[in-house]
BAVO-249619 format. One line per 10 residues: their letters; for each residue x, y, z of C-alpha. Coordinates in pm, whole numbers, plus 50000, padded with zeros to 5 digits. Layout:
<rs>
A	X:Y:Z ~ ...
</rs>
This chain:
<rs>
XXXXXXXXXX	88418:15588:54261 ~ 88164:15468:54000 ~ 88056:15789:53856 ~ 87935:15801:53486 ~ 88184:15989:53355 ~ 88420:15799:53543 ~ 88312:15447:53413 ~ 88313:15642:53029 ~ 88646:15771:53116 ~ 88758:15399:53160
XXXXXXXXXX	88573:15284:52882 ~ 88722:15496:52659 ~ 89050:15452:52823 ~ 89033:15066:52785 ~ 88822:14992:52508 ~ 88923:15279:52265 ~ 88768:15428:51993 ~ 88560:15267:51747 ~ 88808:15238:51419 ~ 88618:15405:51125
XXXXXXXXXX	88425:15654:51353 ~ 88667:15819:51591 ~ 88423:15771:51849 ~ 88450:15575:52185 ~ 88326:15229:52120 ~ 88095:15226:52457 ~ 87901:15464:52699 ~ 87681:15421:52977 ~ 87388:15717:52946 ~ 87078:15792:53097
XXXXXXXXXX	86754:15659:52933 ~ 86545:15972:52985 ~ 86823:16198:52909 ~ 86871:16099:52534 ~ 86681:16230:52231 ~ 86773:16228:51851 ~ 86682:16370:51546 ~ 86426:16127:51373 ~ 86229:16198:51006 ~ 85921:16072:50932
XXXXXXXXXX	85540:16101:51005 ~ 85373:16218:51358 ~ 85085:16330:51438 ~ 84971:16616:51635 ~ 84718:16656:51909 ~ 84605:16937:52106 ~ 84699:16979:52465 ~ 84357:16802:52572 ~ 84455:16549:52324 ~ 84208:16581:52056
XXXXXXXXXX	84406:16461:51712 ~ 84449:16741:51456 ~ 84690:16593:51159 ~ 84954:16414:51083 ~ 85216:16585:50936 ~ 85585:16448:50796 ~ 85943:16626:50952 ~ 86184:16604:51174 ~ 86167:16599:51530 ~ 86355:16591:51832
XXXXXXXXXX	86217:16311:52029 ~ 86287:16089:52342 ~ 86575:15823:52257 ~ 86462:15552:52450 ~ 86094:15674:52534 ~ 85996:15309:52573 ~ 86247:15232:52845 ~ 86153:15352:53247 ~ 86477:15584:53346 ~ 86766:15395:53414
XXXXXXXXXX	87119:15340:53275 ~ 87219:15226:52978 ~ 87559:15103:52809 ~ 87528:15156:52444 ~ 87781:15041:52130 ~ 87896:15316:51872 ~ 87813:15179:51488 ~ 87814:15319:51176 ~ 87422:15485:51075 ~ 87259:15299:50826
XXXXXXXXXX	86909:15399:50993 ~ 86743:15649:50706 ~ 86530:15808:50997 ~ 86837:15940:51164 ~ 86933:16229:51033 ~ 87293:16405:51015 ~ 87474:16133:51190 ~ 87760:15971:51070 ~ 87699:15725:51336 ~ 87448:15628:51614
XXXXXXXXXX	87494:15476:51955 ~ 87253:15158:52008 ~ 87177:15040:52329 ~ 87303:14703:52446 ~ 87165:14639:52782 ~ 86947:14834:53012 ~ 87025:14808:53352 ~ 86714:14713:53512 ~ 86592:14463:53767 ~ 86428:14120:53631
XXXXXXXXXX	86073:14294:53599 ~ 86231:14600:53335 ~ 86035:14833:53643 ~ 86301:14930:53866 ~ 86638:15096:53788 ~ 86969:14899:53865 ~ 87290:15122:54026 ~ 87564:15191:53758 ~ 87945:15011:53860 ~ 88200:14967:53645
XXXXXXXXXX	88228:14600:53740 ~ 87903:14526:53614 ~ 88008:14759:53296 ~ 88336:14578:53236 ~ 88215:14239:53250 ~ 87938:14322:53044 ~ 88198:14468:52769 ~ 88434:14170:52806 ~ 88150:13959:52696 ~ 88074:14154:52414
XXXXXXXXXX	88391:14198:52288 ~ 88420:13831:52336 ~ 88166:13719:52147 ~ 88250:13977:51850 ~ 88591:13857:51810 ~ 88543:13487:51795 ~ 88204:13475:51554 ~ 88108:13127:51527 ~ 88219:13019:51163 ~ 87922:12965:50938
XXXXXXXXXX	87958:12559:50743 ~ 87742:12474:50432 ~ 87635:12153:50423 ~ 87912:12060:50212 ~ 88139:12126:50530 ~ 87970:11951:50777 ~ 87949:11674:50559 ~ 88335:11622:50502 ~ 88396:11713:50894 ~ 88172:11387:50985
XXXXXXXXXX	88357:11185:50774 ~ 88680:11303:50889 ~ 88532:11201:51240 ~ 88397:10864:51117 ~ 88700:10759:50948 ~ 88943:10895:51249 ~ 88682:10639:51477 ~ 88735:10372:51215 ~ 89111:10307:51231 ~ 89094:10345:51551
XXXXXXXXXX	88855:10024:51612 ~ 89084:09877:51332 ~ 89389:09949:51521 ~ 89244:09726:51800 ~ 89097:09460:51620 ~ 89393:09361:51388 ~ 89647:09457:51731 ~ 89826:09059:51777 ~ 89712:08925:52097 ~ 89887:08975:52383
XXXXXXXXXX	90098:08706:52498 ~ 90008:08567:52829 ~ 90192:08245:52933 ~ 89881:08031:53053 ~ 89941:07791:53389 ~ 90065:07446:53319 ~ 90182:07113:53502 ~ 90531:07237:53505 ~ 90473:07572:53600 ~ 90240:07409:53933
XXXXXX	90495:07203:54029 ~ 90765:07481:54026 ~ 90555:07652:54268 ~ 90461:07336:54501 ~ 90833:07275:54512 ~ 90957:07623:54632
</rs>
């Protein structure tokens, strides 16, 4: 059954722990059910919502208040976010599981989770290499000069030997 906690039981289970944060590497959560800790300046407004002032803290505020409620499978990596406060590390969210219009929720199953994480893990593990210029430059002529002796190869090839028809050879075959 695709509960939650049973698709972050087999996340955990399959994809591990991240390496330098002891955490699981993915989760699936609930996008009105997460808050964190965040510094910095808010302002404050009266129940009626007339402003009063802005003051600077730390609050406790809606994760993903931009996000309607729905599932979402998130990555553990380390915090370098100086708004976060006392976390060694931070989950960020790497898709939402919502319909094409980001209006209606999406249901939760692990095979949608799993392929999801294959593809991730995918693409982390086989990063495109980055080439300077240099690099492209010597892999074209690599290329050019493999095309090269290969056109040379054909040109200077001896021609094939083809015995063409002549009297003798018409004869032989008129006579048989």
């Amino acid at each position: 059954m695709d509960t939650p906690t049973n698709i972050n039981t087999r996340l955990r289970e399959k994809y591990g722990l991240h390496p330098q944060l002891d955490v699981p590497k993915y989760r699936v959560v609930r996008s009105d059910k997460e808050t964190e800790k965040r510094k910095g300046d808010y302002n404050l407004y009266t129940e009626s919502g007339i402003f009063i002032r802005r003051e600077f803290g730390v609050r406790e505020i809606c994760k993903y208040w931009y996000i309607p409620p729905c599932w979402i499978l998130e990555r553990a990596e380390p915090n370098n976010r100086p708004d976060l406060i006392d976390e060694k590390f931070t989950y960020e969210p790497l898709m939402t599981f919502l319909d094409k219009d980001n209006k209606d929720s999406l249901p939760l199953t692990w095979r949608a989770v799993e392929y999801l994480v294959t593809r991730f893990e995918f693409m982390a593990n086989n990063k495109p290499v980055v080439k300077s210029e240099e690099d492209w430059k010597k892999e074209e002529e690599k290329e050019m000069q493999v095309e090269s002796d290969k056109i040379l190869g054909i040109i200077d090839a001896p021609e094939p030997v083809k015995e063409l028809p002549t009297f003798k050879s018409m004869v032989e075959i008129k006579n048989e």
